[in-house]
C-alpha positions as CSV (number, residue, x, y, z in Angstrom):
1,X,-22.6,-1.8,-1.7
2,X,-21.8,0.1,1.8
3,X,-19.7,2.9,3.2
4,X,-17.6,1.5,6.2
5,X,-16.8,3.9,9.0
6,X,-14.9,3.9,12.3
7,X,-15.0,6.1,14.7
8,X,-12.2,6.4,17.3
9,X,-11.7,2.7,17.2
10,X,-9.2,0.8,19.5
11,X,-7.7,-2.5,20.4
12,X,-5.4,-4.0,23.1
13,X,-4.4,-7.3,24.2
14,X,-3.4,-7.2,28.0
15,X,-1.1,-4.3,28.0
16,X,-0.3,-3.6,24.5
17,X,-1.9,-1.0,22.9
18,X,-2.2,-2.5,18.9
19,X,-4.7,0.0,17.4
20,X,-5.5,3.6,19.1
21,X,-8.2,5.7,18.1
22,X,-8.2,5.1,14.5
23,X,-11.0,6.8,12.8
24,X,-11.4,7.0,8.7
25,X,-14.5,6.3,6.2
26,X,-14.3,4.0,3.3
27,X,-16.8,5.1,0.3
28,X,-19.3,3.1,-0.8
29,X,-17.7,1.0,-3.8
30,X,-13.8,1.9,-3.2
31,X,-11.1,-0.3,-3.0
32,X,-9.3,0.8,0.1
33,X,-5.8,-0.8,0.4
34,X,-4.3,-0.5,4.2
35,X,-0.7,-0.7,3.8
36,X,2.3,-0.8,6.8
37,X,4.8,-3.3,7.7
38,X,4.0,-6.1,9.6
39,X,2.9,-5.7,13.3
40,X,1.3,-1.7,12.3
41,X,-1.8,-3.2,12.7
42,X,-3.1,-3.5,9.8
43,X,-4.6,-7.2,9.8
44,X,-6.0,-6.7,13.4
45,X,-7.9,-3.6,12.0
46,X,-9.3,-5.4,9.0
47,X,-10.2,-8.0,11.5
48,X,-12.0,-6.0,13.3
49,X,-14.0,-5.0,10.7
50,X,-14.9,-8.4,9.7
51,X,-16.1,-9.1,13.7
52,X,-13.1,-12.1,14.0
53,X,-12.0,-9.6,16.7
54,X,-13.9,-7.3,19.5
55,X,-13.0,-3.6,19.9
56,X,-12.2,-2.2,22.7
57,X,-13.0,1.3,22.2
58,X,-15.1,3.5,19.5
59,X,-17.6,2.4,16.5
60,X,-18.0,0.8,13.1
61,X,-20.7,1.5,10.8
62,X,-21.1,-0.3,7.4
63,X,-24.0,1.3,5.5
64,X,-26.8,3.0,8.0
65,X,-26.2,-0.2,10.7
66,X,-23.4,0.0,13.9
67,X,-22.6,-3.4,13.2
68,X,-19.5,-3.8,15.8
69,X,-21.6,-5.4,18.6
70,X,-23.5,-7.9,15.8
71,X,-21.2,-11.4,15.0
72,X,-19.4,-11.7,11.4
73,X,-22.6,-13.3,9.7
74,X,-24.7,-10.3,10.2
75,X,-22.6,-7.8,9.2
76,X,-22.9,-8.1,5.5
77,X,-19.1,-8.5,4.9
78,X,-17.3,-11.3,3.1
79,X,-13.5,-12.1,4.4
80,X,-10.3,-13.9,2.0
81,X,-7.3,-14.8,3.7
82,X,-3.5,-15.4,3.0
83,X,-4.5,-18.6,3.3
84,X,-7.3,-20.6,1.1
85,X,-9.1,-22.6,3.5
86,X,-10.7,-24.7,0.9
87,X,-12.1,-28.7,1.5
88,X,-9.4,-30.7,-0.3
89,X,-12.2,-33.4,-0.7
90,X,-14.6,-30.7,-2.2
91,X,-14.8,-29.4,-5.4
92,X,-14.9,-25.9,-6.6
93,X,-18.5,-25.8,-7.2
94,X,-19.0,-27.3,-4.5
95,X,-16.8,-25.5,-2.2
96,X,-18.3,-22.0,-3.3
97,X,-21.7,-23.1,-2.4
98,X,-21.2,-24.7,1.1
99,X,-21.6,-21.6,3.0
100,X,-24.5,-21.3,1.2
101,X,-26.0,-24.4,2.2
102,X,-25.1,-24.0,5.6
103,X,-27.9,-21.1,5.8
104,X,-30.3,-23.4,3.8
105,X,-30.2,-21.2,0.9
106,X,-32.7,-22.3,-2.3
107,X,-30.9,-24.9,-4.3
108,X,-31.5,-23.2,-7.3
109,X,-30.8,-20.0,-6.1
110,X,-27.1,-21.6,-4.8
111,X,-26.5,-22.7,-8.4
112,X,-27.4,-19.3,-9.9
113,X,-24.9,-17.8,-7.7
114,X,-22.0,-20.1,-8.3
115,X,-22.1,-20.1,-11.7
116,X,-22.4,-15.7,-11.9
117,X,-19.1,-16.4,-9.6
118,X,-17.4,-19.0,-11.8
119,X,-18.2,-16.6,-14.7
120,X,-17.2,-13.7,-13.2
121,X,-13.6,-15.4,-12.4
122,X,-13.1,-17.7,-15.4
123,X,-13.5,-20.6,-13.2
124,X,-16.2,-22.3,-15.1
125,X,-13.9,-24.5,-16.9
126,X,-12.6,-25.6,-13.6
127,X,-15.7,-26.0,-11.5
128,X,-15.7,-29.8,-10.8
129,X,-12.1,-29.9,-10.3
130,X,-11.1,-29.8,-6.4
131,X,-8.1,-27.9,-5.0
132,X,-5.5,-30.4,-5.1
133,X,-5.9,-30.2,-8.9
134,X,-5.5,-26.5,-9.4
135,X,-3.0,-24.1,-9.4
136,X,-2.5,-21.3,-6.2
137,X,-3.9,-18.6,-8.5
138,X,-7.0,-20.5,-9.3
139,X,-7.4,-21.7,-5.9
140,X,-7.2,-17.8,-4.6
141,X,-10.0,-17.2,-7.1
142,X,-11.8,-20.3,-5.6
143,X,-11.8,-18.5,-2.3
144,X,-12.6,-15.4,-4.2
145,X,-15.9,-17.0,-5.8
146,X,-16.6,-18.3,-2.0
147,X,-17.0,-15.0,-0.7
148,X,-19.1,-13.2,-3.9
149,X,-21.7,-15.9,-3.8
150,X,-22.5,-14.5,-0.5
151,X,-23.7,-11.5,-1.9
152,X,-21.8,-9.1,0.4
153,X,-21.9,-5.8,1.3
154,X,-17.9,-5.0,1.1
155,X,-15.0,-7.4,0.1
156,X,-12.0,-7.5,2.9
157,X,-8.9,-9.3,1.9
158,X,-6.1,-10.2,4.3
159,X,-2.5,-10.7,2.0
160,X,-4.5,-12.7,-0.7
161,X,-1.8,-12.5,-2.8
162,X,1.4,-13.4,-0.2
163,X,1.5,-17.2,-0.8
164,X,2.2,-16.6,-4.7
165,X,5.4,-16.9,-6.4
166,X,6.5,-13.7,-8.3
167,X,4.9,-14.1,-11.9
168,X,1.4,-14.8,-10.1
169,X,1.2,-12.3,-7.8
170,X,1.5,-9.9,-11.0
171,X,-1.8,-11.6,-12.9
172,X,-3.1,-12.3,-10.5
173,X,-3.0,-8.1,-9.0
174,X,-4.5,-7.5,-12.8
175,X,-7.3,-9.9,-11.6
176,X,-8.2,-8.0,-8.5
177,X,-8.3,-4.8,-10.6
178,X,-10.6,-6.2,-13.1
179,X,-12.7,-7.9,-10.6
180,X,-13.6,-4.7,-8.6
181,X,-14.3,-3.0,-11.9
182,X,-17.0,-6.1,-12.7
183,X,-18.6,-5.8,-9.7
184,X,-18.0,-2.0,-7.9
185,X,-18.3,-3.3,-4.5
186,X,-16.1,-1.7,-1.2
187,X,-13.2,-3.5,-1.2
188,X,-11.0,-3.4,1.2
189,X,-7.1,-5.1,0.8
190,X,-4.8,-5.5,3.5
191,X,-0.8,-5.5,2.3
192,X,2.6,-5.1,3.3
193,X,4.1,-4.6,-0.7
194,X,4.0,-1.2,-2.0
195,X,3.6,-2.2,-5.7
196,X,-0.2,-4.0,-4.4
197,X,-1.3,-1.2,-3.0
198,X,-0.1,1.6,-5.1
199,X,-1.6,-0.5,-8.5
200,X,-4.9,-1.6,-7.2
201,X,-5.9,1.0,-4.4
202,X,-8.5,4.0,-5.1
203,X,-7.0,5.1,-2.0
204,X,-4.2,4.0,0.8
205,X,-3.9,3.9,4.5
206,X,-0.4,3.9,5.4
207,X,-0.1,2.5,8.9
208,X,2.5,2.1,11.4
209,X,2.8,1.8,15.2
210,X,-0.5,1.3,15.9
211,X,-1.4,4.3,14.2
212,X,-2.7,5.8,10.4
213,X,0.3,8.0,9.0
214,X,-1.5,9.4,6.1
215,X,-4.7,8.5,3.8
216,X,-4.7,9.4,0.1
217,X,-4.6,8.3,-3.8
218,X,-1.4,6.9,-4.5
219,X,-0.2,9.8,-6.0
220,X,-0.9,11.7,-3.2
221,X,0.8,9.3,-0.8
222,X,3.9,9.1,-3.2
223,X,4.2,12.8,-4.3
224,X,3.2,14.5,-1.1
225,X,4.1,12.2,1.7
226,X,3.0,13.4,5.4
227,X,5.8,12.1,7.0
228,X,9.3,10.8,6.9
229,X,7.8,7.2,7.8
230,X,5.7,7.2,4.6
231,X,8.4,9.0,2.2
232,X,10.5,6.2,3.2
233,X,8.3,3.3,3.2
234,X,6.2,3.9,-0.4
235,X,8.2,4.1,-3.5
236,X,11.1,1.8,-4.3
237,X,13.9,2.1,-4.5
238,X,13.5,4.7,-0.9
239,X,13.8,8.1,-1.0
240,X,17.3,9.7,-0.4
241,X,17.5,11.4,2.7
242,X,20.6,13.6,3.6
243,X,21.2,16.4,6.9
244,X,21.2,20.0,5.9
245,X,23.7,22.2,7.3
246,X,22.2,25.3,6.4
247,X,18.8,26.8,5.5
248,X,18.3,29.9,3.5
249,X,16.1,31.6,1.0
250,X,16.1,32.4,-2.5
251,X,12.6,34.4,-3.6
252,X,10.4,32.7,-1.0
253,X,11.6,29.6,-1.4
254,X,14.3,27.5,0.9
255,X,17.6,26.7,-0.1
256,X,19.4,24.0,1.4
257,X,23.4,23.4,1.7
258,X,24.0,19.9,1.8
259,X,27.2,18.4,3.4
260,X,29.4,18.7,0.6
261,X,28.8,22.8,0.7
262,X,26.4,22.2,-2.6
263,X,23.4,24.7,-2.7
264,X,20.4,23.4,-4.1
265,X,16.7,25.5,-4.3
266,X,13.7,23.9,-3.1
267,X,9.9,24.6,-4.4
268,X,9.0,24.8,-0.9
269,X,7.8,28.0,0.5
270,X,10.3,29.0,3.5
271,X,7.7,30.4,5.6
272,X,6.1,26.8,6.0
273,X,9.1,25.5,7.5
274,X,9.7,25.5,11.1
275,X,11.9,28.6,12.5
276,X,14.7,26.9,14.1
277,X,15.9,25.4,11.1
278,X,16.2,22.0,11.8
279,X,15.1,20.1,8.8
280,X,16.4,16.7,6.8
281,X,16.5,17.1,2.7
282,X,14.5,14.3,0.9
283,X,14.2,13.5,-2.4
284,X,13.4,10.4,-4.7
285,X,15.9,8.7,-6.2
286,X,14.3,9.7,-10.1
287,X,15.0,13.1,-9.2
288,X,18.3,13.0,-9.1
289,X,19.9,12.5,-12.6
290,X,23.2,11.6,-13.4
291,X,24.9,14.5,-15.4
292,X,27.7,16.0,-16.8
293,X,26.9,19.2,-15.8
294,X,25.7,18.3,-12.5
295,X,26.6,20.4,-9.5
296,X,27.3,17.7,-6.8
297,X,30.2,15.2,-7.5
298,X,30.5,11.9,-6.0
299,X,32.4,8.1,-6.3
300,X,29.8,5.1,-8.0
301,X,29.8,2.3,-4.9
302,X,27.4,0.4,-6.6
303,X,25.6,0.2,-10.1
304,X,21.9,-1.6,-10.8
305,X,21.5,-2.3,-14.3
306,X,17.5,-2.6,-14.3
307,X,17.6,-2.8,-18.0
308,X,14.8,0.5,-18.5
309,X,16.8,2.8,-16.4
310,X,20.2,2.3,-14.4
311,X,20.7,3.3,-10.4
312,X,23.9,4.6,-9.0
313,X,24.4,4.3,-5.2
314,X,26.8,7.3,-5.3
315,X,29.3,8.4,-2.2
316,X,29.8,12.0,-1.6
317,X,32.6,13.5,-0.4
318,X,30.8,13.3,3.5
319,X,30.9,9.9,3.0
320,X,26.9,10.1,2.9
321,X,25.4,8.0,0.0
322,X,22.6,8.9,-2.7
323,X,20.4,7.0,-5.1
324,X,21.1,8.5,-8.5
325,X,18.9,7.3,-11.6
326,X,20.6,7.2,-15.4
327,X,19.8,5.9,-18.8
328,X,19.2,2.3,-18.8
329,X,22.0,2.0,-21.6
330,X,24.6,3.9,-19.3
331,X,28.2,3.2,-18.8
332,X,28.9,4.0,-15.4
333,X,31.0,1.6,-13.6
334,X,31.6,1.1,-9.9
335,X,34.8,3.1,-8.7
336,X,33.5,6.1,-11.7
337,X,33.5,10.0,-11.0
338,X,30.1,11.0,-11.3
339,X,28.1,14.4,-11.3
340,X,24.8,14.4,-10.1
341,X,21.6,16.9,-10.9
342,X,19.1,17.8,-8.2
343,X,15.8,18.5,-9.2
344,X,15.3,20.5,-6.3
345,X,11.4,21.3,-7.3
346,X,10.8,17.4,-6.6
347,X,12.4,17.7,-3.0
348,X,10.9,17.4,0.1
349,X,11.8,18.7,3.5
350,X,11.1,16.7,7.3
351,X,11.1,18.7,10.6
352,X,12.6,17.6,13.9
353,X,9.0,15.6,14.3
354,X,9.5,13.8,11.0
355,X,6.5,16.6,9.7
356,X,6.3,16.7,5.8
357,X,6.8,19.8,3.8
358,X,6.7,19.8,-0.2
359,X,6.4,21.8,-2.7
360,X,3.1,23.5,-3.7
């Protein structure tokens, strides 16, 4: 196992700037996921890493070794893509150990390795079967075994799990889990789906525009979001976001007016907040509960029946719309007067510069 750290690192092609100074250090047997939507970067980064692309600026160290002027084979780090690359005229024993011939590696040290991998990923059963035979799951653990039997330092995976139907991707996100518990090795997982990254990551990079928005558990990303960009992008269905027309204060902490006149206390300290009041109200669709006693009224445009819970898309009287969550056994209908109850504890306040502020 290795720490992996950049330093300042950047990237262009011609003109366009892709990465810019990005700097951050993976620990020594994490599973880092890097998470953003497609074109943040995010591939190109990982790619970097694995030395399938040069830098153009800064450093990368995995272990004690600047490694970003050495080619991929000597850098101790084992790449999966979205897609398998596997010989269709191999099979999967012998398309985990033909890497390992390639570097004249001890025959009986090759089949020592391929059968810890074939154990380690329940392929054992399957091992003389070759990839036209097997299903996209197994072949993603056939790449899988590919890159363990090289021993590596750190694990980087590029969408593994994109080319799988919806039931698959599921077991097949339980597998990742269990396999970086087996074998404790830096991992590091590049996605675009929230659900991957928030279910498998130690910690996350949220990326966009060429740049890291925030780093954190996912908790941390999810509860305490650094920006507008990452409130938005990480949690599903999005957070609410609605203009304030007025900021006040209640005991220290701010209380907002939304458009419809209703008053609603924060937990965030007022003094945090910027002094020319400009801010935008967030908060998560699970903290806003359908009520009869609610304080804010509003029309039902649309009702999702999820079957565990039920969400209201509800229209206030500015015409602005917000995510409401009920029971999952509840009869609101579309066209239904509804009250609505702010957890204004939960809520989270953006500057004029899309700045974070929350509670605590």
């Amino acid at each position: 196992m290795a720490d992996i750290r950049l330093v300042n690192v950047s990237k262009h092609f011609g003109q366009v700037r892709v990465i810019e100074n990005v700097s951050m250090t993976i620990g020594s047997g994490e599973f880092m996921v890097f998470l953003g939507p497609s074109g943040c970067g995010k591939s190109t980064l990982l790619r970097m890493i694995a030395g399938l692309e040069d830098i153009d600026g800064g450093e990368i160290h995995i272990g004690d070794r600047r490694v970003d002027e050495l080619p991929p084979a000597e850098r101790g780090v084992a790449m999966v893509f979205q897609n398998y690359a596997l010989y269709p005229h191999m099979t999967v024993r012998e398309n985990m150990s033909f890497g390992l011939q390639n570097i004249r590696t001890p025959k009986q040290e090759i089949a020592k390795r391929v059968a810890a991998a074939a154990k380690t990923l329940e392929l054992e059963h399957l091992i003389d079967r070759k990839p036209g035979q097997l299903s996209g799951g197994q072949r993603q653990r056939v790449a899988i075994g590919r890159a363990i039997v090289r021993d590596p330092k750190a694990f980087l995976f590029d969408e593994p799990l994109s080319n799988l139907d919806a039931g698959l991707r599921a077991r097949t996100r339980i597998e990742f889990a269990q396999l970086h518990q087996r074998l404790k090795t830096t991992m590091i997982f590049v996605t675009h789906d929230q659900i991957e990254a928030m279910t498998l990551a130690d910690r996350i990079v949220v990326m966009n525009n060429r740049k890291i928005e925030q780093i954190g558990t996912p908790m941390e990303i999810y509860s305490r979001p650094a920006s507008r960009f990452v409130a938005a992008f990480v949690g599903s269905p999005s957070m609410n976001f609605l203009p304030v027309q007025q900021l006040s204060d209640r005991d220290g902490k701010a209380v907002i007016r939304l458009p419809d006149n209703s008053e609603i206390l924060t937990g965030i300290a007022s003094s945090r907040l910027p002094s020319d009041g400009q801010v935008t109200f967030g908060i998560r669709p699970e903290s806003v509960k359908v009520s009869a006693n609610g304080a804010v009224s509003g029309k039902a445009d649309v009702v999702e029946r999820l079957g565990e819970r039920t969400l209201a898309y509800v229209r206030l009287a500015d015409n602005s719309v917000v995510i409401a969550e009920d029971e999952g056994q509840s009869r609101i209908n579309v066209g239904d007067q509804v009250k609505l109850d702010f957890d204004g504890a939960s809520s989270h306040l953006f500057d004029s510069r899309d700045v974070a502020y929350s509670a605590g």
